[in-house]
C-alpha positions, 0 to 999 in steps of 0.5 A, a space after each residue: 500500500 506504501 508506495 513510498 518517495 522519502 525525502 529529508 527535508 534539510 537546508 530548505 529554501 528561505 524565501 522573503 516574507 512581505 506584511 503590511 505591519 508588524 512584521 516583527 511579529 513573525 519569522 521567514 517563511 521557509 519551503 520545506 517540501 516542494 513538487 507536490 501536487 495541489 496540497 491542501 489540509 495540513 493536520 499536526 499530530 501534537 507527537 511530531 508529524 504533520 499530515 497534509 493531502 496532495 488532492 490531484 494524486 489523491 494521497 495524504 503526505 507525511 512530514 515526520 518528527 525527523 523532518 523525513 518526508 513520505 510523499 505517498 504515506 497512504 493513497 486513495 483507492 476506489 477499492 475499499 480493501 486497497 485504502 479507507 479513502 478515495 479522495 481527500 481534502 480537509 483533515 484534523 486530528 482527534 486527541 486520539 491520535 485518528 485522522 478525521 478526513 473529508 473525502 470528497 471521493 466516497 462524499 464522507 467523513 473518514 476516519 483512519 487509525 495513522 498506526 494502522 492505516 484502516 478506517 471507516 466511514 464516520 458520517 456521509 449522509 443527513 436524513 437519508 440524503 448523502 453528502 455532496 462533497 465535505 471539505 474542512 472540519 473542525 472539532 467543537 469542544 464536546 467533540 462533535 464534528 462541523 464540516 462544510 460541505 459546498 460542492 454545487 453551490 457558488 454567488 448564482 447557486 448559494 446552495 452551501 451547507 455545514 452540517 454537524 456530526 454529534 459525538 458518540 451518536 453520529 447523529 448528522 444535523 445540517 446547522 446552516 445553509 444558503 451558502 456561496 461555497 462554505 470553505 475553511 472554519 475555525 471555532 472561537 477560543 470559547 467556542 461560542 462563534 464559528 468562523 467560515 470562509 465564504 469562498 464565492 463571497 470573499 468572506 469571513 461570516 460567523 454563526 453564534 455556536 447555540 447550547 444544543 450545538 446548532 447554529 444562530 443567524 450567519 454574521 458577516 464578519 470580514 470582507 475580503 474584497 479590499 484584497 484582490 480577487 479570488 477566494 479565502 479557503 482554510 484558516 486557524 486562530 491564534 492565541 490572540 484570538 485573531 483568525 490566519 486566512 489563506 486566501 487563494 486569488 491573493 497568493 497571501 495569508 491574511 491576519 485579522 484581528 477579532 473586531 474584524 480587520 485586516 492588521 498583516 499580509 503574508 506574501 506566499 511565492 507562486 510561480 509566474 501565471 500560476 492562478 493558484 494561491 494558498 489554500 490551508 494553514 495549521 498552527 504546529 510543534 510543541 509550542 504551536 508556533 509554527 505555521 505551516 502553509 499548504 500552497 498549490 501556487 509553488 506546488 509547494 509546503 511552506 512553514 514560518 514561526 509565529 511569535 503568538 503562538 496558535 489556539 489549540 484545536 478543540 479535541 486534538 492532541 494539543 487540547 488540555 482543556 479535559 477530555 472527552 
């Protein structure tokens, strides 16, 4: 199953980093890995690795605690006995040690023991009706499963939606729709709001997270226009409580703080007439204060340090806030 191309990745690229303000506050950014091929979803392990999928190749990449890199760490397959997934985007990872994944192949949500490589199908369906194609998820902190679900849906055809996946039960509710393109989202420190990208809308919305887990009136929250064109996709939040955008036309990672406004610009590399920018971004390492970046645009994994560390994600490795 483990076609494997393992790299070290030792005396990678430096490249210049451009904010608008504050620059002081973050390190270089570096290229770590490059060749891939449209990487999206990097997930921190909380022990040393980092996960990441390679969506058109249909594999999930691991960068080891010894910095050796496995492009091909587990493929996709349309047979369920050669692999647990067929296609996949989003990932996180549970205080467990299992990978969550949206597997826009099977239309489900995955779950896959790292140790094993076996899985399951956690959820791909609500009130009989299966899922269109999840793409980013989240943790709330009980420990049930938000995820955006956009496929079909865009400015003309705001169809979008989020649905929730009740730990313990799976029990799958559909929380919001009426979305152009629902992307990246991130809870709040106390995980009252939750943050998602608007993609089709060049936005950040939020939603009041209720006491029975659904989800109030959508807020706007930032608009990203002001940028350029294109689309915002994955985000995480800082300690700060300020929200790290990576936005796709804009070939930047976009800091904001939680009033709303845009306070730095980070400036990834892209190759000349490449249309592809940054897509996600995952605060990792024991202190979590490197900022890894997936980035199609140079084919290529990027990381920096960050002198605010990132907010642990609810129900992941880094989570000491109880357990489930």
């Amino acid at each position: 199953m483990e076609n494997a191309l393992f790299v070290v990745c030792l005396g990678a690229a430096m490249c210049l980093l451009t904010v608008s303000s504050g620059a002081a506050q973050q390190g270089s950014l570096e290229k770590v890995c490059g060749d891939l091929k449209f990487p999206e979803g990097p997930a921190w392990d909380g022990k040393g690795t980092l996960y990441f999928s390679n969506c058109s190749v249909d594999t999930i990449s691991r960068l080891g605690p010894d910095g050796a890199f496995t492009f091909e760490w587990l493929k996709g397959s349309e047979s369920p006995e050669k692999s647990p997934f067929r296609k996949t985007n989003g990932i996180t990872v549970h205080r467990d040690g299992s990978l969550f994944i949206c597997d826009y192949g099977l239309n489900a949500i995955v779950r896959v023991d790292p140790q094993t490589k076996k899985g399951e199908v956690y959820a791909d369906r609500c009130d009989g009706e299966p899922f269109k194609g999840p793409n980013d998820l989240a943790f709330d902190p009980p420990g049930n499963l938000y995820f955006t679900d956009p496929v079909g849906s865009g400015r003309d055809n705001p169809v979008g939606c989020i649905y929730r996946v009740e730990a313990g039960t799976r029990k799958v509710t559909r929380v919001a729709t009426g979305m152009a393109f629902p992307n990246g989202l991130a809870f709040t420190a106390d995980g009252g709001y939750l943050y998602v990208c608007e993609s089709q809308q060049n936005r950040i919305v939020r939603f009041p997270v209720k006491r029975d887990g659904s989800l109030g009136k959508m807020e706007p929250f930032a608009d990203l226009s002001p940028n350029g064109p294109g689309e915002p996709d994955g985000m995480a939040v800082d300690s700060l409580g300020r929200l790290w955008v990576t936005h796709f036309g804009a070939h930047s990672v976009l800091i904001i703080e939680p009033d709303g406004r845009i306070v730095h610009r980070i400036e990834v590399p892209h190759t000349e007439g490449n249309g592809h920018g940054p897509t996600n971004i995952e605060f990792a390492g024991p202190d979590l204060r490197t900022v890894y970046i997936t980035d199609p645009g140079s084919a290529a994994l990027f990381r920096m340090r960050s002198e605010v560390p990132g907010l642990p994600l609810f129900c992941s490795p880094m989570d000491r806030r109880g357990t489930q």
